[in-house]
N, C-alpha and C positions, 0 to 999 in steps of 0.2 A: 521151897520157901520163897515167901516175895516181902522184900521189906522197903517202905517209902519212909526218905524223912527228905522232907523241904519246908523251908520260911520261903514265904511267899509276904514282899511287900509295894504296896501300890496307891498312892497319890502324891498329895503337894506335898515334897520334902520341904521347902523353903519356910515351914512354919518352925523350925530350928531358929530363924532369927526372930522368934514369937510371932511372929504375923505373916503370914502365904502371900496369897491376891490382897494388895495394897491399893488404896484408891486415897492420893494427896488432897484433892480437888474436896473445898466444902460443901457440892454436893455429887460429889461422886459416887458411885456403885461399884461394892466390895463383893464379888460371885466367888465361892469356892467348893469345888465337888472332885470327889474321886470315887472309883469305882474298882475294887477288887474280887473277883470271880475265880475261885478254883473249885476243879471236877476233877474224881480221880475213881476209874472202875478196873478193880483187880482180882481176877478169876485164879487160886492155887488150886492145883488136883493133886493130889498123890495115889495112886490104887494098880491093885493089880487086876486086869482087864480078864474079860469073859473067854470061858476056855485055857487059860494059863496054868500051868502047872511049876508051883515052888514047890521045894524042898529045903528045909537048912537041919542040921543039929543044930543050932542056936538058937539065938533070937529075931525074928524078923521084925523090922517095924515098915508099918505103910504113917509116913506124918507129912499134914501139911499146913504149912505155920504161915499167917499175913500180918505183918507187923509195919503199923503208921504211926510217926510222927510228923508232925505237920501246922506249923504256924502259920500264920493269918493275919496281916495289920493294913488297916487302909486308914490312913491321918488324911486334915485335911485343915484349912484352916483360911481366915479374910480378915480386911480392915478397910476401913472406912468413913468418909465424914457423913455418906448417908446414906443410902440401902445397902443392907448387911445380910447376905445369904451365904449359905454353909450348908451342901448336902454331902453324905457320903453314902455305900452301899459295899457292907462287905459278903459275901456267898462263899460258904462254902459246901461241897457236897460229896459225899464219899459212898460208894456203892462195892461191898465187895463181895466175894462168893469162896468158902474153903472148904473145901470137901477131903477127906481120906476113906476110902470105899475098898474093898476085896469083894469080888464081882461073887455073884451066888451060883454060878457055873464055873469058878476058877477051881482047883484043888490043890491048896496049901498044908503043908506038913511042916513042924516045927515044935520044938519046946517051949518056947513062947510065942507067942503072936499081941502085936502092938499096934492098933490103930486108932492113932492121935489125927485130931483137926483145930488148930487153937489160933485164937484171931485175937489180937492184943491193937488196940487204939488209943491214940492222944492228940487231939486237937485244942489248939487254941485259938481263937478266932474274934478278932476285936476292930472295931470298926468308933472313930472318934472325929470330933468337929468343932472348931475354936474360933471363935469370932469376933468383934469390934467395931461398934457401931455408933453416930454419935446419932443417928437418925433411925431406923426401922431395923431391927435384928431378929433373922430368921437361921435356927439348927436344925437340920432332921440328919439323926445317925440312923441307920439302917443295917443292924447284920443277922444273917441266917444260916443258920448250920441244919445239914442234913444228912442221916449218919442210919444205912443198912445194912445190916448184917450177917449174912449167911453162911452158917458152920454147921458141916454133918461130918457123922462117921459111922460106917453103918457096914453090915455083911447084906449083900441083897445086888437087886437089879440096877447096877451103873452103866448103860446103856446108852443113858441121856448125857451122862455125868460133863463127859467131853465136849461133845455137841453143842451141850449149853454153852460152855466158854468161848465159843466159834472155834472151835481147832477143826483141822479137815479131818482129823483121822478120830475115830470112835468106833465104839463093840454095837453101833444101834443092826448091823445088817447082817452080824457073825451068830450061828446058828449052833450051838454046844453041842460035841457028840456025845456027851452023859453027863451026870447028873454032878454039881460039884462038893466040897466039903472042904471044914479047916479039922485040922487035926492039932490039938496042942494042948500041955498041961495046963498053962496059965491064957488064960485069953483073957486081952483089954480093950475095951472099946468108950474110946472119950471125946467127948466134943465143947469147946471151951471156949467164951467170947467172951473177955475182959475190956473196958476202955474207960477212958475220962473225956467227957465234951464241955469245953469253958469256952462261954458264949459275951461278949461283953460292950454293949454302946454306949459312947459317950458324947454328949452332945451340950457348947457350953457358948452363951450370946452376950457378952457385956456392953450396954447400954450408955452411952455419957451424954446427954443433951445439954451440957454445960455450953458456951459462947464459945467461939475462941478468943484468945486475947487479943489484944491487938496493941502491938509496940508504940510506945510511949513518943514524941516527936517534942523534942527540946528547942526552940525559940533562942539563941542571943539574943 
């Protein structure tokens, strides 16, 4: 089993006091950008490999389960008495691979036989931009998510199975002395990709080309 849970968060925190990159100056330039990127590639295998021989009176299970949660925020935010820009870019991208296999040269004996492959995901992913301009106001939010999937369970030829995931050790060069077989009352074979993917930009430029004031000077 491989299970990831991380918050991942990345830019100007300082927009807590409402406003990030500050520019006093009446014609000053308000720049605010963040940039948050996370990649995450996770290979499970569970199987029993080519030429292997089980036995149980029980239950045997082959299961291999990838379970992500994983949030995502990249804030950003400016002010300004005259050019007001705001970018942000949130990424995220998730690639994984679960497999549960009983090689088709193995020979498994059992009362039951179980082979599970189940991929459960949750991402949230949000990317946001807040600005203040008394002159030109410019926001681009930017966020992407990108989310693959691969779940098998299967009786057959897992040869590659390993290999794929880069492990050094795999059945691609092992040569079966006979022929294999499961034996068992009950045989399960399930493969199962559940997930939720919440994608979400916000991007927001408030404009005031009002004067400023200018304090009053009192004469005796």
């Amino acid at each position: 089993a491989t299970s990831t849970s991380t918050i991942n968060i990345g830019g100007n925190f300082s927009w807590l006091t409402l406003f990030g990159t500050n520019s006093s100056s009446q014609q000053g330039t308000a720049v605010g950008g963040s940039a948050n990127v996370n990649i995450f590639n996770t290979s499970t295998v569970a199987g029993i490999g080519a030429g292997a021989s089980v036995t149980t009176n029980g239950t045997l299970d082959v299961s291999a389960t990838t379970s992500d949660l994983i949030y995502a925020v990249a804030p950003t935010s400016g002010k300004g008495a005259g050019l007001g820009l705001n970018g942000v870019v949130s990424v995220l991208q998730l690639d994984n691979t679960t497999t549960a296999a009983i090689d088709s040269s193995a020979t498994v004996s059992a009362e039951t036989v179980n082979i599970d492959a189940e991929q459960h995901m949750s991402s949230f992913d949000v990317g946001g931009g807040v600005g203040a301009s008394k002159g030109t106001g410019v926001g681009v939010v930017v966020a992407i998510a990108a989310m693959s999937a691969d779940t098998s369970a299967f009786i057959g030829d897992s040869s590659n199975v390993l290999s794929a995931t880069g492990a050094t050790a795999d059945d691609s060069n092992l040569t079966p002395t006979s022929a294999g077989s499961v034996s068992a009352f009950d045989l399960y074979v399930d493969a199962l990709t559940v997930g939720r993917l919440t994608t979400v930009s916000v991007a927001a430029q408030y404009n005031n080309d009002a004067p400023n004031s200018t304090p009053s000077t009192q004469v005796p």
